[in-house]
C-alpha positions in Angstrom: 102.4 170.1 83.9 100.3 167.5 85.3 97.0 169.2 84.3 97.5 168.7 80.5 98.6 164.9 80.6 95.5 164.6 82.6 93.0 166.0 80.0 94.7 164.3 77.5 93.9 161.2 79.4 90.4 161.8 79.6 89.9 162.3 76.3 91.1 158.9 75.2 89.3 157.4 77.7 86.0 159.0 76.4 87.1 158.2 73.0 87.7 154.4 73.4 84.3 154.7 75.5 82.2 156.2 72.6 84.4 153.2 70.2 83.0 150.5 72.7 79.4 152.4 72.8 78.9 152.2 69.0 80.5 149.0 68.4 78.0 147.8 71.2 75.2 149.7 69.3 76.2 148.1 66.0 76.1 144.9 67.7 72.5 145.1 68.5 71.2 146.8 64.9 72.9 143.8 64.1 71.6 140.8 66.4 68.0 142.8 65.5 68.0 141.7 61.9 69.3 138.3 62.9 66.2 137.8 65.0 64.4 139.4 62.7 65.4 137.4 59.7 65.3 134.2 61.7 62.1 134.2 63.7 59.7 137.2 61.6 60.2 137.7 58.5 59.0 134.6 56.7 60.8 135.3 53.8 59.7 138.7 53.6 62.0 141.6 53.0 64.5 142.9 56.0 63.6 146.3 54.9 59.9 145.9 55.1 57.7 148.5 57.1 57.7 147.3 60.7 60.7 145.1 60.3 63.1 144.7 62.7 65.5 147.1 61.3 62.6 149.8 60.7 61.8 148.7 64.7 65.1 148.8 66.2 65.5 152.2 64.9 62.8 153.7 66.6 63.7 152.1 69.7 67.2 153.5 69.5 65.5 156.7 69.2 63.7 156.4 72.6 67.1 155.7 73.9 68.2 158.1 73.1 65.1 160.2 74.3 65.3 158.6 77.8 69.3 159.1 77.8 68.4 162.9 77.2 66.8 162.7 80.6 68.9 160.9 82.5 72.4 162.6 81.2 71.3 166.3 80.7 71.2 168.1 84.3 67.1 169.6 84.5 68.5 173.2 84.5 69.1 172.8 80.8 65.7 170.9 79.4 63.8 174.1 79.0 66.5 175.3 76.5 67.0 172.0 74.6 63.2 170.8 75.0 63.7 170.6 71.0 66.4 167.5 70.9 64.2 164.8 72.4 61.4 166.5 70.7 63.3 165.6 67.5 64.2 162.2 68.2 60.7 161.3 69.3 59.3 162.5 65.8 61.9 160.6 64.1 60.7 157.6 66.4 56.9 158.3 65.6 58.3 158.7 61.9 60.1 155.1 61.7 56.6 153.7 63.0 54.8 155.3 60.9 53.0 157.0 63.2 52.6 159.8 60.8 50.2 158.4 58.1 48.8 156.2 60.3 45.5 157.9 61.4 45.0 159.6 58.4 44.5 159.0 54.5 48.1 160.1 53.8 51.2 161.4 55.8 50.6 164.3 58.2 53.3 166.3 55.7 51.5 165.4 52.5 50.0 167.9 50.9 47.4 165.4 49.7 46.1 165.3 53.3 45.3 169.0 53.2 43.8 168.9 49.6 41.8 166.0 50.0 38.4 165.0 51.7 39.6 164.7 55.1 37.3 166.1 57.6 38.4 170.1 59.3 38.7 168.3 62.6 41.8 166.0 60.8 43.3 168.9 58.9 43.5 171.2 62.0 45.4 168.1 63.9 48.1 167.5 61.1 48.2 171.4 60.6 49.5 171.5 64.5 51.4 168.9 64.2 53.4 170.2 61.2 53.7 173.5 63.3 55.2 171.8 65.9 57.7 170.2 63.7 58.2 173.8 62.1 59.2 175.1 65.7 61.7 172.0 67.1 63.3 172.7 63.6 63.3 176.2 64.0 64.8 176.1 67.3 67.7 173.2 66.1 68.8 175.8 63.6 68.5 178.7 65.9 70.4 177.3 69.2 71.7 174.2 67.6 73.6 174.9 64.8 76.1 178.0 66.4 76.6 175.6 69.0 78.0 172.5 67.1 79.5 175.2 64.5 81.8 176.7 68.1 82.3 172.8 69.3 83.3 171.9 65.9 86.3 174.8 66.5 87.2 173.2 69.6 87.4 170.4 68.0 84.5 168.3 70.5 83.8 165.4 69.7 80.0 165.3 70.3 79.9 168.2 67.2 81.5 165.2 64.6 78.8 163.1 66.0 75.7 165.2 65.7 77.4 166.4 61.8 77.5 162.5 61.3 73.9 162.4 62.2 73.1 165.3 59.6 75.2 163.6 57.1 73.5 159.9 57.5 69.8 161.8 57.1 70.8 163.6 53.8 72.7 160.5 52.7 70.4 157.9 53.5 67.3 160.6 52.3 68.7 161.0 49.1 69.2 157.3 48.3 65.9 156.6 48.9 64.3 155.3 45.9 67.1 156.3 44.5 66.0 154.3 40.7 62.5 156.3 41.0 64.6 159.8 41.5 66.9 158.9 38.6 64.3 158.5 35.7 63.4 162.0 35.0 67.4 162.5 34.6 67.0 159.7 31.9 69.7 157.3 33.8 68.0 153.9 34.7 69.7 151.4 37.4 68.9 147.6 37.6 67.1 146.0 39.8 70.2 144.9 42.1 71.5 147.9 42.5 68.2 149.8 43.5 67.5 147.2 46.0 71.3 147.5 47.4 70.8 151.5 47.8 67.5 150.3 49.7 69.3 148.3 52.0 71.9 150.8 52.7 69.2 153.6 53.3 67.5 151.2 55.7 70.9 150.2 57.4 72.0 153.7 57.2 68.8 155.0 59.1 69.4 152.5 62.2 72.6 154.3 62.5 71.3 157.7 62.9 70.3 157.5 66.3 73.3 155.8 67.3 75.1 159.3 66.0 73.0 161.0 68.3 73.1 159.3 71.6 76.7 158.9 71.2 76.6 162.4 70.7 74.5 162.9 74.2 76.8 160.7 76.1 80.1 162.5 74.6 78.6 166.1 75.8 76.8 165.3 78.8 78.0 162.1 80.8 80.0 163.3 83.7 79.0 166.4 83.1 77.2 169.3 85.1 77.5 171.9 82.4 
């Protein structure tokens, strides 16, 4: 009878622990724009590209890259290569490392359309293949695996569908008064500048979804 009261117990304790993880997380998105706002931005916006909450998400996302490593046992990378792979390409992504080499984004079909030379073409062409095939395989072996967690009611399956639901939320805010005119239905000013600021604080929270995620499947874990 013991056994049950015990698991029980665990449970809470990994739940207060994942609280006290994101609450600690939140604190430093947090403290970020503070120092951000107080020491770099001049009066510039808090949303601006390389701005500290644009920077403090890509650093979460290398956390959560390096926590991959350091929580996954090695027996398991060469199946699940394709979740730091992810999270690294989000990083690049929040850095802008994909436009920044060539005339437009490395998933813009003006790249391939335009003047730029074979040799930059055949780059972002393997590049968007490789994207292709970390997707691929996140659908393939990902999804039936947080669908069967999400049964058994793990907690690390909430996290990674709280992931999926900031990128669709956040995505489909973005420039939300631009996506809106071809439906006719114009928004002020205020309001398109307070869906910006929610994409760009919803985005820092993304890879908080995710390494709380790692932690609740892996950390103590051999299997």
């Amino acid at each position: 009878m013991a056994r049950p009261f015990s698991l029980t117990a665990r449970e809470d304790a990994e739940t207060s622990g994942l609280l006290r993880s994101f609450f600690l997380y939140a604190l430093i998105i947090v403290l970020a724009v503070f120092v951000d706002a107080l020491f770099f931005a001049q009066d510039a916006s808090l949303k601006r590209e390389g701005g500290g909450l644009e920077t403090i998400s890509a650093v979460l996302y290398l956390v959560g890259v390096g926590l991959f490593f350091k929580t996954v046992p090695r027996a398991f990378w060469s199946s699940l290569w394709q979740v730091p792979a992810l999270l690294l390409l989000f990083a690049m992504r929040e850095m802008d490392l994909d436009k920044a080499f060539t005339s437009s984004g490395v998933l813009s079909t003006g790249l391939y359309r335009g003047e730029s030379s074979l040799g930059t073409k055949l780059i972002a062409g393997a590049v968007v293949v490789f994207v292709l095939v970390v997707l691929y395989r996140m659908m393939r072996n990902g999804l039936p695996s947080v669908i069967r967690a999400l049964r058994a009611g793990k907690a690390w399956s909430y996290l990674v569908c709280a992931a999926a639901v900031a990128v669709v939320f956040t995505k489909s805010i973005d420039g939300l008064g631009r996506k809106l005119l071809p439906f006719g239905i114009e928004i002020s000013a205020g309001l398109d500048t307070a869906a910006s600021t929610i994409e760009e604080v919803g985005e820092a929270f993304i890879p908080v979804f995710i390494i709380l995620a790692i932690l609740a499947r892996w950390r103590g874990r051999n299997a």
